[in-house]
VMD Tcl script that builds the backbone (N, CA, C; Angstrom):
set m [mol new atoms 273]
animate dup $m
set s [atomselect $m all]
$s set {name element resname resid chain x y z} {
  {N N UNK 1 A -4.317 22.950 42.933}
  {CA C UNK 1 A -3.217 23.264 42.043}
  {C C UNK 1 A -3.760 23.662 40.672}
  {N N UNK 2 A -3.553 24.660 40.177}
  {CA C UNK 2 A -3.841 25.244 38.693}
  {C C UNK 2 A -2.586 24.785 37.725}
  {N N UNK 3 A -3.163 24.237 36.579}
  {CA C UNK 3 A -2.219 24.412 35.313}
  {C C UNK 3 A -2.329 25.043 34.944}
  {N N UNK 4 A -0.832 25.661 33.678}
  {CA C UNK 4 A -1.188 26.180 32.824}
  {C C UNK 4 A -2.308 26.221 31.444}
  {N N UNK 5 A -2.263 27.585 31.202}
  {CA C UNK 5 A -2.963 27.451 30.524}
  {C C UNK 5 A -2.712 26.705 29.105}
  {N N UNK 6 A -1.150 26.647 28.961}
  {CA C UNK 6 A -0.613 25.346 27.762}
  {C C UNK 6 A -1.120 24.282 27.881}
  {N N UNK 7 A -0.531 23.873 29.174}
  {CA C UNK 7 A -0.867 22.437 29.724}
  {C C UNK 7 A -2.744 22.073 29.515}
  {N N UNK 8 A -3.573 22.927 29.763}
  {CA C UNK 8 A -5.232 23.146 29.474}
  {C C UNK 8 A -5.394 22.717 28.369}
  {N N UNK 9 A -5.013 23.550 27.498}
  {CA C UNK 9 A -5.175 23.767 26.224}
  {C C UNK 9 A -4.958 22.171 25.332}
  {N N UNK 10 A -3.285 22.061 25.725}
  {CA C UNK 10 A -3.225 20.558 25.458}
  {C C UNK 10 A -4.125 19.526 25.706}
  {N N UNK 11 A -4.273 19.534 27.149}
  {CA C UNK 11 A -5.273 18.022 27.623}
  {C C UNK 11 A -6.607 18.201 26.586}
  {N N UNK 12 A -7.310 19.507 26.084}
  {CA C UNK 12 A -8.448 19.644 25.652}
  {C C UNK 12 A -8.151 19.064 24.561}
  {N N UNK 13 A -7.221 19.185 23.952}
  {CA C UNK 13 A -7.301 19.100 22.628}
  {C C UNK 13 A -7.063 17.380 22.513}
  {N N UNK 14 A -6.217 16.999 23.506}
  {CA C UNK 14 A -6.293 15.179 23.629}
  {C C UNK 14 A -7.779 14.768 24.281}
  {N N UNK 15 A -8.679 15.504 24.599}
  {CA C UNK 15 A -9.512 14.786 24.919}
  {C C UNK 15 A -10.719 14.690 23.874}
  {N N UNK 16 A -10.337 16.189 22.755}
  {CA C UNK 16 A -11.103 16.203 21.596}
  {C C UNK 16 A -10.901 15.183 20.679}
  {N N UNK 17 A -9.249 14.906 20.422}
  {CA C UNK 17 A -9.339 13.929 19.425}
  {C C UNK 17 A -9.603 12.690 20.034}
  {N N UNK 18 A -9.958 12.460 21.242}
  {CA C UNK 18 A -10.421 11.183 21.999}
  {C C UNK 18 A -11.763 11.154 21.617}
  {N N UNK 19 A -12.481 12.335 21.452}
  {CA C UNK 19 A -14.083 12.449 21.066}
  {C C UNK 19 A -14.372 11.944 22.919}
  {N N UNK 20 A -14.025 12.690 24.097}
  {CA C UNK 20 A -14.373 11.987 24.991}
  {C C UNK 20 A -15.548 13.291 25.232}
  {N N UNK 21 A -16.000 14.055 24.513}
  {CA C UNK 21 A -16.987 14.600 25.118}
  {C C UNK 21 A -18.456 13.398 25.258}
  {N N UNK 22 A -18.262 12.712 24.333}
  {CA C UNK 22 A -19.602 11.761 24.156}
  {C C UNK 22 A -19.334 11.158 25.551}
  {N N UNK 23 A -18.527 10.499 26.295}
  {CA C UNK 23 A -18.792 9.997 27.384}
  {C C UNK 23 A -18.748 11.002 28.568}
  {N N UNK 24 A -18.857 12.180 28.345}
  {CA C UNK 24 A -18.644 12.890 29.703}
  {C C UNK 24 A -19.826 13.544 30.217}
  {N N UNK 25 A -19.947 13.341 31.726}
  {CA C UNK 25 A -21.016 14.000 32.620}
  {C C UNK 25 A -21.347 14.816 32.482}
  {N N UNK 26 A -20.707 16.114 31.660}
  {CA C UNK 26 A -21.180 17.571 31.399}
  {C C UNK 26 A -21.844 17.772 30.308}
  {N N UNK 27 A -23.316 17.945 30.644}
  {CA C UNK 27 A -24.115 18.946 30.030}
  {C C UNK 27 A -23.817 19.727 28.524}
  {N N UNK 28 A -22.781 20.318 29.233}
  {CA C UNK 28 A -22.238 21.294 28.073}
  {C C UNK 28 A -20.866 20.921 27.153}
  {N N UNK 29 A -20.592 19.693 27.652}
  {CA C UNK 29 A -19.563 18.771 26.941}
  {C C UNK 29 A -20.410 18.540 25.624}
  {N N UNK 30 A -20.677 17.864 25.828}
  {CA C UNK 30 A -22.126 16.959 25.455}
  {C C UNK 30 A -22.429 17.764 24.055}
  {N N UNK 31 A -22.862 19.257 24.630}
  {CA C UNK 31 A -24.125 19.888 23.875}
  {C C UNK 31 A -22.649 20.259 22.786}
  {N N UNK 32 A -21.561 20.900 23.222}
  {CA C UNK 32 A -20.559 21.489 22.212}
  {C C UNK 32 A -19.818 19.972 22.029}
  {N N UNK 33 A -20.079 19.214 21.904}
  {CA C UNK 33 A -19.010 18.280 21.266}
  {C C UNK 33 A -17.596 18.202 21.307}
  {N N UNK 34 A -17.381 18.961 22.294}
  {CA C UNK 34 A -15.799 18.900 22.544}
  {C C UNK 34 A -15.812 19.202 24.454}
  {N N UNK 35 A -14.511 19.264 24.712}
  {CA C UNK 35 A -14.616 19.449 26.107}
  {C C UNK 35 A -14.690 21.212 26.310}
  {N N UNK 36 A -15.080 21.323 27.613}
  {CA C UNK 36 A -15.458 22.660 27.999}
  {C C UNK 36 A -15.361 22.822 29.470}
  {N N UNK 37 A -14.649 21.578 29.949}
  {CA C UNK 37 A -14.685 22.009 31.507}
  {C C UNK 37 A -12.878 21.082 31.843}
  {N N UNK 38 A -12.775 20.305 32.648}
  {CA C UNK 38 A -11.365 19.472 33.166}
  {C C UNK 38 A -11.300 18.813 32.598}
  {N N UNK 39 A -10.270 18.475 31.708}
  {CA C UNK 39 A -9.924 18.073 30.394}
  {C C UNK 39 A -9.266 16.564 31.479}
  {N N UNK 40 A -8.021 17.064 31.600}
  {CA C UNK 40 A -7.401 16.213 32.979}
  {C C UNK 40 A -7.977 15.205 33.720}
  {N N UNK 41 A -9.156 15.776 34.128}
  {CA C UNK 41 A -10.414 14.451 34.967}
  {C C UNK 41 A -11.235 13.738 33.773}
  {N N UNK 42 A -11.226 14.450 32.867}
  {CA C UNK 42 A -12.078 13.208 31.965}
  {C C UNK 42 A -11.215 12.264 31.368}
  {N N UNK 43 A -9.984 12.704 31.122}
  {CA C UNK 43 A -8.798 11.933 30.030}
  {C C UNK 43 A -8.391 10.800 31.581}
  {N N UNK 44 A -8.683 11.473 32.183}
  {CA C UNK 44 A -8.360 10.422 33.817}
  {C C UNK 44 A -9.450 9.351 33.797}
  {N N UNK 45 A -10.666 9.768 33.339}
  {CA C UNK 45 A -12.232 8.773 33.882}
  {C C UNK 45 A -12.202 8.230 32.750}
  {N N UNK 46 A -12.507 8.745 31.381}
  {CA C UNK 46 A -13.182 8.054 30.149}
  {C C UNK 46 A -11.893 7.721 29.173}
  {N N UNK 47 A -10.865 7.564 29.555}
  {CA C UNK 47 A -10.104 7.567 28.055}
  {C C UNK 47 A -9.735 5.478 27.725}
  {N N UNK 48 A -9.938 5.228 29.073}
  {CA C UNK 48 A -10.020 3.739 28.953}
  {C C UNK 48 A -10.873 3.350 27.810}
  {N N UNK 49 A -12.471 4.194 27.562}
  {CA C UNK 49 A -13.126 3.839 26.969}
  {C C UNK 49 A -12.760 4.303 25.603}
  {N N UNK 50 A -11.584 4.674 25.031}
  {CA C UNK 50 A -10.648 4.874 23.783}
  {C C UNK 50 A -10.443 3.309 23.422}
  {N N UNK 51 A -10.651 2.918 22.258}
  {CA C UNK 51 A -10.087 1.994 21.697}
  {C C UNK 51 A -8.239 2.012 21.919}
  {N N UNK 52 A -7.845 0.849 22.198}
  {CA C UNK 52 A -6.349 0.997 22.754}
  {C C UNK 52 A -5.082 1.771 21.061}
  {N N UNK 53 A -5.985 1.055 19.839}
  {CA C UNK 53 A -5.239 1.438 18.813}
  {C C UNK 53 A -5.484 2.959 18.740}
  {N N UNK 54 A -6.469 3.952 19.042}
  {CA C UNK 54 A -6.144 4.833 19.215}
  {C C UNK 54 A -5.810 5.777 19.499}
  {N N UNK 55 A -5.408 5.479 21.058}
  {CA C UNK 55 A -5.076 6.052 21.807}
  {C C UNK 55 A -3.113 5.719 21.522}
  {N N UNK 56 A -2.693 4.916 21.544}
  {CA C UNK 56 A -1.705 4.414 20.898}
  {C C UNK 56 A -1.010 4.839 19.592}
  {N N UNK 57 A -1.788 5.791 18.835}
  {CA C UNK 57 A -2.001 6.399 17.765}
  {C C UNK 57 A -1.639 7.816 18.122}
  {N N UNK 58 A -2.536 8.137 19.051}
  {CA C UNK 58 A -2.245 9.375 19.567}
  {C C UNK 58 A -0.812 9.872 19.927}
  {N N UNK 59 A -0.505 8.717 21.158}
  {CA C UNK 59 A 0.703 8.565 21.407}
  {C C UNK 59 A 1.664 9.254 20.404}
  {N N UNK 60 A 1.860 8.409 19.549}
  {CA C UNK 60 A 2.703 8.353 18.511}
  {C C UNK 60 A 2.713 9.467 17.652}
  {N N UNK 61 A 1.140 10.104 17.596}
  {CA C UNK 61 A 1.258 11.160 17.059}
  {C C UNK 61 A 2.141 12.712 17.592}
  {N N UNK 62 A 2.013 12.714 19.000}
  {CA C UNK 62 A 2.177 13.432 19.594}
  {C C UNK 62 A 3.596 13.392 19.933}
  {N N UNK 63 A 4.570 12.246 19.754}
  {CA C UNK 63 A 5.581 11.945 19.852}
  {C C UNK 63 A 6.742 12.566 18.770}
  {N N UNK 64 A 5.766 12.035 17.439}
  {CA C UNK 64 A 6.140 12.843 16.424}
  {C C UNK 64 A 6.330 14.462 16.353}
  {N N UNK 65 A 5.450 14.440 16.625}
  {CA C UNK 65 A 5.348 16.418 16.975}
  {C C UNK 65 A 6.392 16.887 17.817}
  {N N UNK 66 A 6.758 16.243 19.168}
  {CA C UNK 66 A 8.123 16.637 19.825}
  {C C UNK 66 A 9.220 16.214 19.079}
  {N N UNK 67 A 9.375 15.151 18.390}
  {CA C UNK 67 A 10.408 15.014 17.645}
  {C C UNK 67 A 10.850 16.108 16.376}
  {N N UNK 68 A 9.951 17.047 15.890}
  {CA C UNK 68 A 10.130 17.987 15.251}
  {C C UNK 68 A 9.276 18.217 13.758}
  {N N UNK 69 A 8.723 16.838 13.541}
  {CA C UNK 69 A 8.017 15.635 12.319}
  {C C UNK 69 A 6.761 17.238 12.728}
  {N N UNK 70 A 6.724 17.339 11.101}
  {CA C UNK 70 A 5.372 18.266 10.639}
  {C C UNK 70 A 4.099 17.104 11.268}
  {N N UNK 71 A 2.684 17.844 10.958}
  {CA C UNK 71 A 1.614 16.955 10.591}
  {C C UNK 71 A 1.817 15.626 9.717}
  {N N UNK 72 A 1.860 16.583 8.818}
  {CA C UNK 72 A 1.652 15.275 7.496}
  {C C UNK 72 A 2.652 14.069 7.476}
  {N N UNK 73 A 4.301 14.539 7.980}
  {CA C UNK 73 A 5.454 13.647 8.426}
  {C C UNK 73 A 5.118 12.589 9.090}
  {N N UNK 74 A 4.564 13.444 10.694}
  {CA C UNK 74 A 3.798 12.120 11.036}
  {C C UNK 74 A 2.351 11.174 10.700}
  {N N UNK 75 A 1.959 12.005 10.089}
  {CA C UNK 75 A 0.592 11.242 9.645}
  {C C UNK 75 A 1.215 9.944 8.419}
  {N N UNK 76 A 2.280 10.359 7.799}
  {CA C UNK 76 A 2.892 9.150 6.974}
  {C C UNK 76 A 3.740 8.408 7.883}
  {N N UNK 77 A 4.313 8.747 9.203}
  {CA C UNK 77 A 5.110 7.622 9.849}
  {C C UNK 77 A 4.452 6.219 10.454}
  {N N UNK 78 A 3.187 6.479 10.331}
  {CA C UNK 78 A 2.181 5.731 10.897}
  {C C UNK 78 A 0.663 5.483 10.130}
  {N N UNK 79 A 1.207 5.317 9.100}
  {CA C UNK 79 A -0.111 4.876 7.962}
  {C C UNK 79 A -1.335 4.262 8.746}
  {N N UNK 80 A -0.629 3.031 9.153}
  {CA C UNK 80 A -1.424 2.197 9.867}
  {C C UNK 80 A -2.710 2.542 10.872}
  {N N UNK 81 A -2.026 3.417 11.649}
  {CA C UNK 81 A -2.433 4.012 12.978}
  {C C UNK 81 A -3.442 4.944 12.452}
  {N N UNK 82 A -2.918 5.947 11.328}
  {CA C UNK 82 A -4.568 6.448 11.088}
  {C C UNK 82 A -5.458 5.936 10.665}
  {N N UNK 83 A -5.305 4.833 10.084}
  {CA C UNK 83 A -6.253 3.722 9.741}
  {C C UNK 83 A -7.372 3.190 10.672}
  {N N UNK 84 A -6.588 2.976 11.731}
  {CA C UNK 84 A -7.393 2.136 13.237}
  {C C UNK 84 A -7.831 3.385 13.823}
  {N N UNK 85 A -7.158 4.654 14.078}
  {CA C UNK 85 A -7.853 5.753 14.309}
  {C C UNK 85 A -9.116 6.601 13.924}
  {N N UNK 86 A -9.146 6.156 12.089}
  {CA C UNK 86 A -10.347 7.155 11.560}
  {C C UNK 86 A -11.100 5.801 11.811}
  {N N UNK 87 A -10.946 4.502 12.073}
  {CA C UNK 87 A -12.009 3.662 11.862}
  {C C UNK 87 A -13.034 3.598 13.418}
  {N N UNK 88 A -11.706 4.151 14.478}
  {CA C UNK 88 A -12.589 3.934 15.789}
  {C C UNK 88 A -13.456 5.521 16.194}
  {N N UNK 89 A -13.001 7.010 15.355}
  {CA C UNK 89 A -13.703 7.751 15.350}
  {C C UNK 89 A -14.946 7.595 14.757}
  {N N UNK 90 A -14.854 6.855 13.663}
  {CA C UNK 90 A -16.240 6.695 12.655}
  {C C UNK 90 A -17.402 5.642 13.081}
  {N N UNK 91 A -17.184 4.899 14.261}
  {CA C UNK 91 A -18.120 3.904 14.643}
  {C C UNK 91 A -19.423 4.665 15.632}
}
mol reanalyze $m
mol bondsrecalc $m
mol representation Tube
mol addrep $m
């Protein structure tokens, strides 16, 4: 089964702000620091290894965004959350 290419695009970009290229099997994940191959199978294998606050963060972020909430809207609905977020990217 093929997704779209929205649907692609999306998972990549949740698996970038997951930073799950550092845990992934690919080579070329790895070397570009972001994903570059099945976004879908890694957010499936490695996202456990997300700290729960930020993945939870994510959530919320992304929630915001369907709700209609700019960036910055939601980046203030959830002070907190970017807090536990920039702290588990920065370790």
């Amino acid at each position: 089964m093929t997704i779209s290419v929205e649907k692609r695009d999306a998972l990549r970009l949740l698996s970038n702000m997951f930073c799950l290229a550092q845990f992934c099997d690919r080579a070329a994940c790895k070397r570009a620091g972001e994903c570059r191959g099945n976004a879908e199978r890694c957010l499936a294998l490695y996202s456990e290894c997300v700290a729960l606050e930020a993945r939870e963060f994510v959530v919320e972020l992304m929630t915001s965004r369907e709700l209609g909430y700019s960036f910055e809207e939601a980046m203030r609905r959830d002070k907190e959350g970017v807090k536990e977020f920039a702290a588990w990217i920065s370790e």
